[in-house]
BALO-315114 format. One record per residue (C-alpha): residue number from 0; residue in one letter; x, y, z. Coordinates in nm, 4 decimals. Last residue first. Example, Ala and Ser with C-alpha at 12.3 -4.5 7.8 and 13.67 -1.06 7.14 Angstrom:
% residues 2
@num->1&residuo->s&u->1.3670&v->-0.1060&w->0.7140 $
@num->0&residuo->a&u->1.2300&v->-0.4500&w->0.7800 $
% end
This chain:
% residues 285
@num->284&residuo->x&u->0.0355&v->0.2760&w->-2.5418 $
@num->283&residuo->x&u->0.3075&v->0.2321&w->-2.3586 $
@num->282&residuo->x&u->0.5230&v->-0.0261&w->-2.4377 $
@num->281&residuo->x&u->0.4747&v->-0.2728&w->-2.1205 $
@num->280&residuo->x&u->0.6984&v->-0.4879&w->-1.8802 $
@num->279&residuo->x&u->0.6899&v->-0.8224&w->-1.8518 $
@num->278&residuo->x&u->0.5486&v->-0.8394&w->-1.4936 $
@num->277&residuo->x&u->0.3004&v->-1.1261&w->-1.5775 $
@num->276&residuo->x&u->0.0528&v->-1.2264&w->-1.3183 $
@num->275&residuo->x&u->0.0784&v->-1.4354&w->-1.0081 $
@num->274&residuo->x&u->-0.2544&v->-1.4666&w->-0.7251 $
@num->273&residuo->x&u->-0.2328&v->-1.5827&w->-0.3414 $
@num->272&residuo->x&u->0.1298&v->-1.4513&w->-0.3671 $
@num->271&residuo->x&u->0.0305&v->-1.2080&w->-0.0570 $
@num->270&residuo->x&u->0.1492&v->-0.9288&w->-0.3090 $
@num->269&residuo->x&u->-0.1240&v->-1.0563&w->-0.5825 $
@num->268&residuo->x&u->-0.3938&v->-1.0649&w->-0.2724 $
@num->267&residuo->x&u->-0.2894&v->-0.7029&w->-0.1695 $
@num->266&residuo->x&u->-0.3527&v->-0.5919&w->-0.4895 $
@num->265&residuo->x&u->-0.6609&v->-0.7624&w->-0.5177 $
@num->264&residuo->x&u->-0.7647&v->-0.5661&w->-0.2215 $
@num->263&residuo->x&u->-0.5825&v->-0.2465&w->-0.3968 $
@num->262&residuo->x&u->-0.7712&v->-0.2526&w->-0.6999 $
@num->261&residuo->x&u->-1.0947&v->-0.4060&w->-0.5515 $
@num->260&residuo->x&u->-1.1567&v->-0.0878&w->-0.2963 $
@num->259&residuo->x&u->-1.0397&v->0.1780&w->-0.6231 $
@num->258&residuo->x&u->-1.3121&v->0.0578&w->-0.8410 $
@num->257&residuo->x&u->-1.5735&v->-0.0762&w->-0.5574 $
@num->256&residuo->x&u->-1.5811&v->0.3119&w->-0.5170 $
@num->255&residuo->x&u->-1.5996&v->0.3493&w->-0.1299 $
@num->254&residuo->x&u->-1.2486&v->0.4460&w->-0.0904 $
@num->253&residuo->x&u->-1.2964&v->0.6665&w->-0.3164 $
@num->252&residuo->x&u->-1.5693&v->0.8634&w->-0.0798 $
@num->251&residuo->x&u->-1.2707&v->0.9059&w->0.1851 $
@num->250&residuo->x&u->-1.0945&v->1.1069&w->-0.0905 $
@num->249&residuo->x&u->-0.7268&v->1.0717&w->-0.2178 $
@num->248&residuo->x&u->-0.7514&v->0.7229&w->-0.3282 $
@num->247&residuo->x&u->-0.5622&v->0.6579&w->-0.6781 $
@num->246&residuo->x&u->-0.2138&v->0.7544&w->-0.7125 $
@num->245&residuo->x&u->-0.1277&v->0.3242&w->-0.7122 $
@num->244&residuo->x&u->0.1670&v->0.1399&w->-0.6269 $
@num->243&residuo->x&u->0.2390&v->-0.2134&w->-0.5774 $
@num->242&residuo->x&u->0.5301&v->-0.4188&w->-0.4950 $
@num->241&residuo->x&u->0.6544&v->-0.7577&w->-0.4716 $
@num->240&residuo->x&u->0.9627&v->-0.9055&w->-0.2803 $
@num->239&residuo->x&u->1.2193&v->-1.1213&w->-0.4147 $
@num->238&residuo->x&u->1.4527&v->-0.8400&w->-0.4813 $
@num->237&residuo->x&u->1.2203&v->-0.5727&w->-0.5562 $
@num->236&residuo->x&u->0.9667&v->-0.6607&w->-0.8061 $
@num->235&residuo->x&u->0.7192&v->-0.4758&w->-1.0002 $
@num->234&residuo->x&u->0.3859&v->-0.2955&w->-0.9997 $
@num->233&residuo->x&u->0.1674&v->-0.0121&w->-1.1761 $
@num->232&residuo->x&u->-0.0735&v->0.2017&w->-1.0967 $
@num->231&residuo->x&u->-0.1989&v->0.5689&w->-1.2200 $
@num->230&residuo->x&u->0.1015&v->0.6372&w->-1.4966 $
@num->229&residuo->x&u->0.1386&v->0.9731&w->-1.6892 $
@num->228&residuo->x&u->0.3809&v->0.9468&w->-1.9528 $
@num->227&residuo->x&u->0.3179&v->1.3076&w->-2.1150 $
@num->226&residuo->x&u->0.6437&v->1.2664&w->-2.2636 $
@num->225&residuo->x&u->0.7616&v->1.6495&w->-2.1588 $
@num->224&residuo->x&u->0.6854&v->1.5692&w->-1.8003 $
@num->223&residuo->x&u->0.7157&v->1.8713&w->-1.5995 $
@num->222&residuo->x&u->0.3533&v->1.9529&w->-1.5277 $
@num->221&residuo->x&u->0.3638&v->2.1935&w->-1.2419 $
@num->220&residuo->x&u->0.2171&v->2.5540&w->-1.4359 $
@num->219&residuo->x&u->-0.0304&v->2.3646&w->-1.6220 $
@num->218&residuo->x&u->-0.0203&v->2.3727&w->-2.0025 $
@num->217&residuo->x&u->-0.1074&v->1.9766&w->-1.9613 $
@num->216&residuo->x&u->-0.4546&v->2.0445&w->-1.8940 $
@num->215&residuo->x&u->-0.5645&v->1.7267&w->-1.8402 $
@num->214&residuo->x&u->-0.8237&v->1.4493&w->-2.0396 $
@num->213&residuo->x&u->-0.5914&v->1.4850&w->-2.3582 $
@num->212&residuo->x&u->-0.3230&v->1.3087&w->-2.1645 $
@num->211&residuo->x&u->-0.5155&v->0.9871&w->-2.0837 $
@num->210&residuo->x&u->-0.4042&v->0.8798&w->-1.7302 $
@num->209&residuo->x&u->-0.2085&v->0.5596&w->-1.7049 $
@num->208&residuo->x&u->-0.3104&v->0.1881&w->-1.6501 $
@num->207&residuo->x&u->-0.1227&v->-0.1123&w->-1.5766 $
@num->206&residuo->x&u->0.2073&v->0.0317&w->-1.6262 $
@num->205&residuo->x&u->0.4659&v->-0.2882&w->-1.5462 $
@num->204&residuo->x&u->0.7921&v->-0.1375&w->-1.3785 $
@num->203&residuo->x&u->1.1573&v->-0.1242&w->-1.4560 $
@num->202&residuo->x&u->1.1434&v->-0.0582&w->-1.8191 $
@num->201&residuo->x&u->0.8703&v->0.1449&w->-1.8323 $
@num->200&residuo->x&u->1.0876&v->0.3761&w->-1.5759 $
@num->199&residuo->x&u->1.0066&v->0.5727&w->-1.2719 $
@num->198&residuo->x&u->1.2022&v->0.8566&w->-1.1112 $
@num->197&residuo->x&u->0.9234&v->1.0759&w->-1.1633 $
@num->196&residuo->x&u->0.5034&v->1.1290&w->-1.0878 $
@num->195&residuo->x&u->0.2564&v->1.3693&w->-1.1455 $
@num->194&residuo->x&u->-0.0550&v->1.2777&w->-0.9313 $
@num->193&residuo->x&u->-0.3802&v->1.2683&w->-0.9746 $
@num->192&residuo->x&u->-0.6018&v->1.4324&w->-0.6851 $
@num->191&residuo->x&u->-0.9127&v->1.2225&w->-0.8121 $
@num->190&residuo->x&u->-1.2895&v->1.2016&w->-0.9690 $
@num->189&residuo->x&u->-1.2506&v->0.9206&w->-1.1756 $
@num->188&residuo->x&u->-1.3577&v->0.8814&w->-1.6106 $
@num->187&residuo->x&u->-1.3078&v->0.5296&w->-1.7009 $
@num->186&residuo->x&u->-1.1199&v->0.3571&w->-2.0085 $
@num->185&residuo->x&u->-1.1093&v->-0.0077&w->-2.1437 $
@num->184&residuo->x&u->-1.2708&v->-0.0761&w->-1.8066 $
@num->183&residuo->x&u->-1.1210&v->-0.1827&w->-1.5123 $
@num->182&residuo->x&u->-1.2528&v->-0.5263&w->-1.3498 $
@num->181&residuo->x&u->-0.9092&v->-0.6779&w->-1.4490 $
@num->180&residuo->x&u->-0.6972&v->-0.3899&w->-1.2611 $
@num->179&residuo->x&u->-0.5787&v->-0.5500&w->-0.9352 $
@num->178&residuo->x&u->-0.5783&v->-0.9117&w->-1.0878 $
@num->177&residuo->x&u->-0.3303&v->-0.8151&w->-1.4180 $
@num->176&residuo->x&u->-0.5205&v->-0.9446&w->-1.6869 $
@num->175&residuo->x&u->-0.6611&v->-0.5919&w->-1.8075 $
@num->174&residuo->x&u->-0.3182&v->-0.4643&w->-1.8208 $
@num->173&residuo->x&u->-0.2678&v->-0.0927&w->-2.0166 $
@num->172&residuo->x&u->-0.6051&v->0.0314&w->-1.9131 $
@num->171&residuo->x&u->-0.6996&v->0.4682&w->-1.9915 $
@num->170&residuo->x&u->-0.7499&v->0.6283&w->-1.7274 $
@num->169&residuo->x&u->-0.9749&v->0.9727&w->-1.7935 $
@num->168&residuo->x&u->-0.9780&v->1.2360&w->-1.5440 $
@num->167&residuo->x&u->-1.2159&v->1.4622&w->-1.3401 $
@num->166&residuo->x&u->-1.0364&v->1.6893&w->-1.1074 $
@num->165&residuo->x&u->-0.8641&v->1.7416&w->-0.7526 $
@num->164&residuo->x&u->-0.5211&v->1.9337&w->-0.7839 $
@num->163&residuo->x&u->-0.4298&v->1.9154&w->-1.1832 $
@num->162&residuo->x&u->-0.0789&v->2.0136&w->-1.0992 $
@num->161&residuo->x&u->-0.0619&v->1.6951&w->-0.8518 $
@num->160&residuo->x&u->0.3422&v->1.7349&w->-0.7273 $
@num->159&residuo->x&u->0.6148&v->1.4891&w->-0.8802 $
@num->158&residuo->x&u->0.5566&v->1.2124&w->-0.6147 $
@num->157&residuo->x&u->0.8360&v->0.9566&w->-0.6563 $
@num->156&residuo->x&u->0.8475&v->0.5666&w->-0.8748 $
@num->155&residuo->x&u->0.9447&v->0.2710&w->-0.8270 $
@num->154&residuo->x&u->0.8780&v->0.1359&w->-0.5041 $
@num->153&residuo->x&u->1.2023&v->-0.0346&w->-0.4386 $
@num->152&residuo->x&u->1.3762&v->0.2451&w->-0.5751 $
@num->151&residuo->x&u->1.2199&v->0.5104&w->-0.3958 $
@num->150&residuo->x&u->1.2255&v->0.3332&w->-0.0319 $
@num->149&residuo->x&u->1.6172&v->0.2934&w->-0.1826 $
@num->148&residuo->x&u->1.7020&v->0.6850&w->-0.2279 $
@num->147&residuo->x&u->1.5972&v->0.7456&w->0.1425 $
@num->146&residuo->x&u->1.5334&v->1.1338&w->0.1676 $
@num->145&residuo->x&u->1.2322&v->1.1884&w->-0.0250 $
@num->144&residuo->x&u->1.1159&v->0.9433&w->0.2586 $
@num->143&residuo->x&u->0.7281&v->0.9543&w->0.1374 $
@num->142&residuo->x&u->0.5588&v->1.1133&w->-0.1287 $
@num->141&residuo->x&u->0.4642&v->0.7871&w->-0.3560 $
@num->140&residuo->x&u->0.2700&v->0.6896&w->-0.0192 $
@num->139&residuo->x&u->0.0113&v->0.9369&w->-0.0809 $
@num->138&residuo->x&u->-0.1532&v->0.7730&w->-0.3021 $
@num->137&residuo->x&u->-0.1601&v->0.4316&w->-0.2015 $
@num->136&residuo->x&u->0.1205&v->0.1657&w->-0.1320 $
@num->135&residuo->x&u->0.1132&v->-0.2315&w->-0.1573 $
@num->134&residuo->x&u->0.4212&v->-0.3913&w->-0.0020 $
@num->133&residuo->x&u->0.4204&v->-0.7780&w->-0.0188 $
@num->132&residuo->x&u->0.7329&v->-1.0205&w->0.1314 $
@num->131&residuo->x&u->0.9983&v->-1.1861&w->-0.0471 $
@num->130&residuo->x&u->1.2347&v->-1.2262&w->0.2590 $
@num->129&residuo->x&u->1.5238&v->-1.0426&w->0.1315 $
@num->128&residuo->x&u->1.3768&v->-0.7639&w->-0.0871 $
@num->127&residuo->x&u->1.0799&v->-0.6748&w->0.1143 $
@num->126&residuo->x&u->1.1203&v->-0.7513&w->0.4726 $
@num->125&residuo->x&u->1.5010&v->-0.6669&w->0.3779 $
@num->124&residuo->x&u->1.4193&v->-0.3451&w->0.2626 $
@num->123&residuo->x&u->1.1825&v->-0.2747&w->0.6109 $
@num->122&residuo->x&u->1.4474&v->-0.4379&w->0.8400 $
@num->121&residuo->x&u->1.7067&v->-0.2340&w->0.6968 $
@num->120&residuo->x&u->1.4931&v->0.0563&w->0.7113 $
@num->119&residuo->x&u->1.4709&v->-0.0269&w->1.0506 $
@num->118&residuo->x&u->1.8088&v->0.0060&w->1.1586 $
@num->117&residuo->x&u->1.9148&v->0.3197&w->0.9969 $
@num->116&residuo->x&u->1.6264&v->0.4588&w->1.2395 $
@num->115&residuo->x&u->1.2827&v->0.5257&w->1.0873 $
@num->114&residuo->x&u->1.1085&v->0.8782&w->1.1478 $
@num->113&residuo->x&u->0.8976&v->0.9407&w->0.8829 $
@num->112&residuo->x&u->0.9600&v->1.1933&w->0.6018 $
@num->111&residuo->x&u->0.6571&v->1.2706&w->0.3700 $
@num->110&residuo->x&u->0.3057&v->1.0354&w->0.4005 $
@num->109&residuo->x&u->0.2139&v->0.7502&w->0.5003 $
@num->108&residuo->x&u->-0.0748&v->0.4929&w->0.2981 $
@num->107&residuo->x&u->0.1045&v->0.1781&w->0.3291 $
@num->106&residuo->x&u->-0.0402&v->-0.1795&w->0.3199 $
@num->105&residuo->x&u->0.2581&v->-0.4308&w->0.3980 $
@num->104&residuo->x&u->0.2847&v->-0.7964&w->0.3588 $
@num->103&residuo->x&u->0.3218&v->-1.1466&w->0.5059 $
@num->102&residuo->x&u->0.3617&v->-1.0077&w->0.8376 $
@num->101&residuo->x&u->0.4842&v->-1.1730&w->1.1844 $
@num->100&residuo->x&u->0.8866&v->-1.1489&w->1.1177 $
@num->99&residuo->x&u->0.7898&v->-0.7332&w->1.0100 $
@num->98&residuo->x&u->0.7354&v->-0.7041&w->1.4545 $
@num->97&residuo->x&u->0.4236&v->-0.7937&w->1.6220 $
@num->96&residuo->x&u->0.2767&v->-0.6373&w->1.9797 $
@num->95&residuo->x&u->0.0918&v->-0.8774&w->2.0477 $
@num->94&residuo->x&u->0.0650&v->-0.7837&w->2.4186 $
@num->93&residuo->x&u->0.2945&v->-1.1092&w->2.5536 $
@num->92&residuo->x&u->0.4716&v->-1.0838&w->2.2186 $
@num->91&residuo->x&u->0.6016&v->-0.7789&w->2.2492 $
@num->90&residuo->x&u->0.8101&v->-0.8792&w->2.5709 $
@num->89&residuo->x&u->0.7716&v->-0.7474&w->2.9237 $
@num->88&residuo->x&u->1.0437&v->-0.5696&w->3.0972 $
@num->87&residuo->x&u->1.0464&v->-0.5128&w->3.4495 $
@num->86&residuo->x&u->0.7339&v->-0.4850&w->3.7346 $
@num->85&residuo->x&u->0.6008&v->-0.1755&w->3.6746 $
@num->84&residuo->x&u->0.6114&v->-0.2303&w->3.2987 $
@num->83&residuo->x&u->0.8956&v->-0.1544&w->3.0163 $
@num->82&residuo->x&u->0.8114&v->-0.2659&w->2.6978 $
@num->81&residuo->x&u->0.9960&v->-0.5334&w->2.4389 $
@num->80&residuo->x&u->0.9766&v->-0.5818&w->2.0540 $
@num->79&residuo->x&u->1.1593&v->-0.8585&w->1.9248 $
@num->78&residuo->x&u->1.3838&v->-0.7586&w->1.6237 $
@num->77&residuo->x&u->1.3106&v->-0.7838&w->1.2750 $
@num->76&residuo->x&u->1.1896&v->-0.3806&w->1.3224 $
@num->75&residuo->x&u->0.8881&v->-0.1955&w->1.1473 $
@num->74&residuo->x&u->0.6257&v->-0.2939&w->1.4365 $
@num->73&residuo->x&u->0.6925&v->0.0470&w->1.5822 $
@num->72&residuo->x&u->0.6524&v->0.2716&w->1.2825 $
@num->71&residuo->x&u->0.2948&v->0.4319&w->1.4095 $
@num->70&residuo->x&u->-0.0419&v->0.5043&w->1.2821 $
@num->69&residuo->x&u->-0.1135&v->0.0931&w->1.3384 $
@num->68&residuo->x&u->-0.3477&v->-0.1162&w->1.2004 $
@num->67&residuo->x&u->-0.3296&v->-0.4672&w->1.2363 $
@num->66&residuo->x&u->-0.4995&v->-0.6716&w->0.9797 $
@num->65&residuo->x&u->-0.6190&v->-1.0481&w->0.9384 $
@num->64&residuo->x&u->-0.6472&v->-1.1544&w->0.5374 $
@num->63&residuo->x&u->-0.8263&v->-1.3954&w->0.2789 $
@num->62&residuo->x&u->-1.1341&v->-1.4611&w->0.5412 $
@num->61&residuo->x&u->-1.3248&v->-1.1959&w->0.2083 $
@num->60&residuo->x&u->-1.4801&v->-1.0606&w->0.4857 $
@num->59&residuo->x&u->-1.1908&v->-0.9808&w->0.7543 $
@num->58&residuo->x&u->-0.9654&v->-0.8952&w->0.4856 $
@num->57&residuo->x&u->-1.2214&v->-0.6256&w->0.2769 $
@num->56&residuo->x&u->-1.2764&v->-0.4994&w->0.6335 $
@num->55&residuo->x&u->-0.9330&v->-0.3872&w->0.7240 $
@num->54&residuo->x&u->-0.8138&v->-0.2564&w->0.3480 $
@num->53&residuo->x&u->-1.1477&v->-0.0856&w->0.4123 $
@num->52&residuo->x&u->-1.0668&v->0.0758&w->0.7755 $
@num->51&residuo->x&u->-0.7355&v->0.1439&w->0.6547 $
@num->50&residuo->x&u->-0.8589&v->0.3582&w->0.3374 $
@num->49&residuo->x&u->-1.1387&v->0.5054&w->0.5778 $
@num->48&residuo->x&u->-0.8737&v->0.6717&w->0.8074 $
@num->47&residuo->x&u->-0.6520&v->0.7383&w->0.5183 $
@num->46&residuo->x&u->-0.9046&v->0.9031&w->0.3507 $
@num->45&residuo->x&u->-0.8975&v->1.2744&w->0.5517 $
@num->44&residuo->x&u->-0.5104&v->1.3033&w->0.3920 $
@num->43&residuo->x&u->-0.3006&v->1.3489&w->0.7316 $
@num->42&residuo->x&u->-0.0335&v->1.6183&w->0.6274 $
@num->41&residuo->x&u->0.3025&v->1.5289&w->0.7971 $
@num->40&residuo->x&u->0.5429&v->1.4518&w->1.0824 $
@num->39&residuo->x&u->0.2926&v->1.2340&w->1.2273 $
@num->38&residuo->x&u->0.1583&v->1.0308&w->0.9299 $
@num->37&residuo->x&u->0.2446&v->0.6578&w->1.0231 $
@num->36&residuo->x&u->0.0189&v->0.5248&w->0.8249 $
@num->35&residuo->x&u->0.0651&v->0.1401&w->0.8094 $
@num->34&residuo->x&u->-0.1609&v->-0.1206&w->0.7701 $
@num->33&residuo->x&u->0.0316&v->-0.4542&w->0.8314 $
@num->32&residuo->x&u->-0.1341&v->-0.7570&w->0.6837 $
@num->31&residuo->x&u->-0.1393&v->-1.1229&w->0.7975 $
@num->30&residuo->x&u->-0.2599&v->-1.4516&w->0.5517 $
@num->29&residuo->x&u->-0.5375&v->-1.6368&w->0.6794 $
@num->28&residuo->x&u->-0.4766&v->-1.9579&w->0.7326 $
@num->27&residuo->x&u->-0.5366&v->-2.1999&w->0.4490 $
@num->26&residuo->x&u->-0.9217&v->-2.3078&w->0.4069 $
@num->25&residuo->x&u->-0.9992&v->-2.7262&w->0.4777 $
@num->24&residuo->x&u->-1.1238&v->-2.6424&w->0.8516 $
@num->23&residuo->x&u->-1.1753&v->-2.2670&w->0.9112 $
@num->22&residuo->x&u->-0.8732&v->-2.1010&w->0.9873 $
@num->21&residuo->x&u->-0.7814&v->-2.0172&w->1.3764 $
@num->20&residuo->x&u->-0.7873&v->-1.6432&w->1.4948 $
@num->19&residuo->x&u->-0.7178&v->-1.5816&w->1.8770 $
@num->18&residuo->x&u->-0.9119&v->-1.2673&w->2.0874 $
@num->17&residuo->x&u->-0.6326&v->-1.1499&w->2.3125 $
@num->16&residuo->x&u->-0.7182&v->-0.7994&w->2.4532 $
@num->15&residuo->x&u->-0.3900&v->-0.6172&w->2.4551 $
@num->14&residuo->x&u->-0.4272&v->-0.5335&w->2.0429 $
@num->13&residuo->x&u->-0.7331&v->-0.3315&w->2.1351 $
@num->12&residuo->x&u->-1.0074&v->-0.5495&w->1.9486 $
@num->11&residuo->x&u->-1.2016&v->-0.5718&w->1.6306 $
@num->10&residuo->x&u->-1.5035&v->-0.8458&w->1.6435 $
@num->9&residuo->x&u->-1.4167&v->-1.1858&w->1.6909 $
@num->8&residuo->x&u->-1.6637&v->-1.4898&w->1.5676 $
@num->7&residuo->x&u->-1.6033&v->-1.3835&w->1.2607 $
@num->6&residuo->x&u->-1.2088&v->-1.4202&w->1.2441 $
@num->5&residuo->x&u->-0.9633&v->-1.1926&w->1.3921 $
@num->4&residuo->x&u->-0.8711&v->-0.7821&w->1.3550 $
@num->3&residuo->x&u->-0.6354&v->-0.6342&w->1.5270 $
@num->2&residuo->x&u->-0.6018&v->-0.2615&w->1.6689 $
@num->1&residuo->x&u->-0.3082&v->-0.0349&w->1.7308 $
@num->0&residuo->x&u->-0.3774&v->0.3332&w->1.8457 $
% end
């Protein structure tokens, strides 16, 4: 199901209904997001509904972004999307259907292996890398295309399993200028499926905050890091693209905590290059 989102005066449409968005005079246009979950050829986490739904609203309200949700890859493709009718082919743009050349950034919440042809993971690295585009991912999006080294070098880090499963942690704050974790406090207990991840380096990535060892069991069968590095958010660069990724949001109810909403809307916002912030990275701490 794809639907789009407009300005107040339209309320959230199937995509083949055209409703048209136009910026209020003296505010710049709103910017355009893709939420993407395509989850079909694995576990559907019960938030990702909710998390779209938010990353939807918080757009719409704040006027800073218009969103089209889609549980599908088909807008991942540069090239113009057609259909076949009765009557012959029709083009993607007649239905607004939009392809990566209408999108100012990504929001992705998918999960495991999704089906992408060679072709559009080009697209999708070059949307990124090539055209300095935004890709903000949550939770579950750390577990994705195990089997495409580059999706886990642009994003900078992999799922290492969650050998806590869904507990009470503390995060501790690395960047309190950064915008998506400024409102965080020095430290703050969450309620969370907190993940273990790997692949990712200090030096390759600003930590913004990171989960305070002594508030896990780290004698837990699946905890393989012997550092006890264990980051909750941090972002970077990729080619001229940037990038986002936080472990937080497994529940519905998170996506309700102002907390977690504000970290990725803000998020979004820094990847939309409507805010900058320093990517030196960080010692940990």
């Amino acid at each position: 199901m794809t639907l789009r989102t407009t300005g107040a005066a339209c309320a959230a449409v199937l995509v083949l209904v055209p409703c048209g968005a136009t910026a209020t005079r003296g505010q710049a246009p709103r910017k355009h997001v893709l939420a993407w979950a395509d989850v079909r050829s694995g576990y559907q986490h019960d938030s990702i509904s909710h998390a779209l739904a938010t990353i939807e609203r918080l757009g719409r309200d704040s006027g800073v972004y218009d969103t089209i949700i889609r549980t599908d890859s088909q807008p991942i493709t540069r090239r113009e999307i057609t259909f076949k009718t009765g009557t012959g082919i029709a083009t993607g743009e007649q239905f607004l259907a939009r392809n990566l050349n209408y999108f100012d950034a990504i929001f992705f919440f998918g999960v495991r292996e999704i089906d992408l042809t060679a072709d559009q993971k080009a697209d999708l690295m070059a949307f990124i890398r090539d055209d300095g585009k935004g890709f903000v991912a949550a939770h579950s999006g750390a577990t994705a295309f195990f089997s495409w080294p580059e999706f886990g070098e642009m994003l900078g880090g992999r799922f290492d399993e969650h050998p806590w499963g869904i507990t009470d942690a503390t995060v501790v704050l690395e960047d309190p200028r950064f915008p998506a974790t400024r409102h965080f406090r020095a430290r703050v207990t969450l309620n969370d499926e907190f993940y273990q991840v790997k692949d990712f380096s200090r030096d390759k990535v600003r930590v913004l905050a990171h989960i305070d060892p002594a508030s896990v069991d780290l004698k837990k069968p699946l905890v393989y890091r012997t550092d006890a590095d264990f980051a909750v958010a941090w972002a970077k660069t990729h080619g001229k693209g940037r990038v986002f990724y936080s472990i937080l949001g497994h529940s519905a109810e998170s996506w309700d905590n102002p907390l977690i909403n504000q970290m990725y809307f803000h998020a979004l916002r820094w990847a939309l290059r409507l805010e900058d912030a320093d990517l030196t990275p960080l010692r940990r701490r």
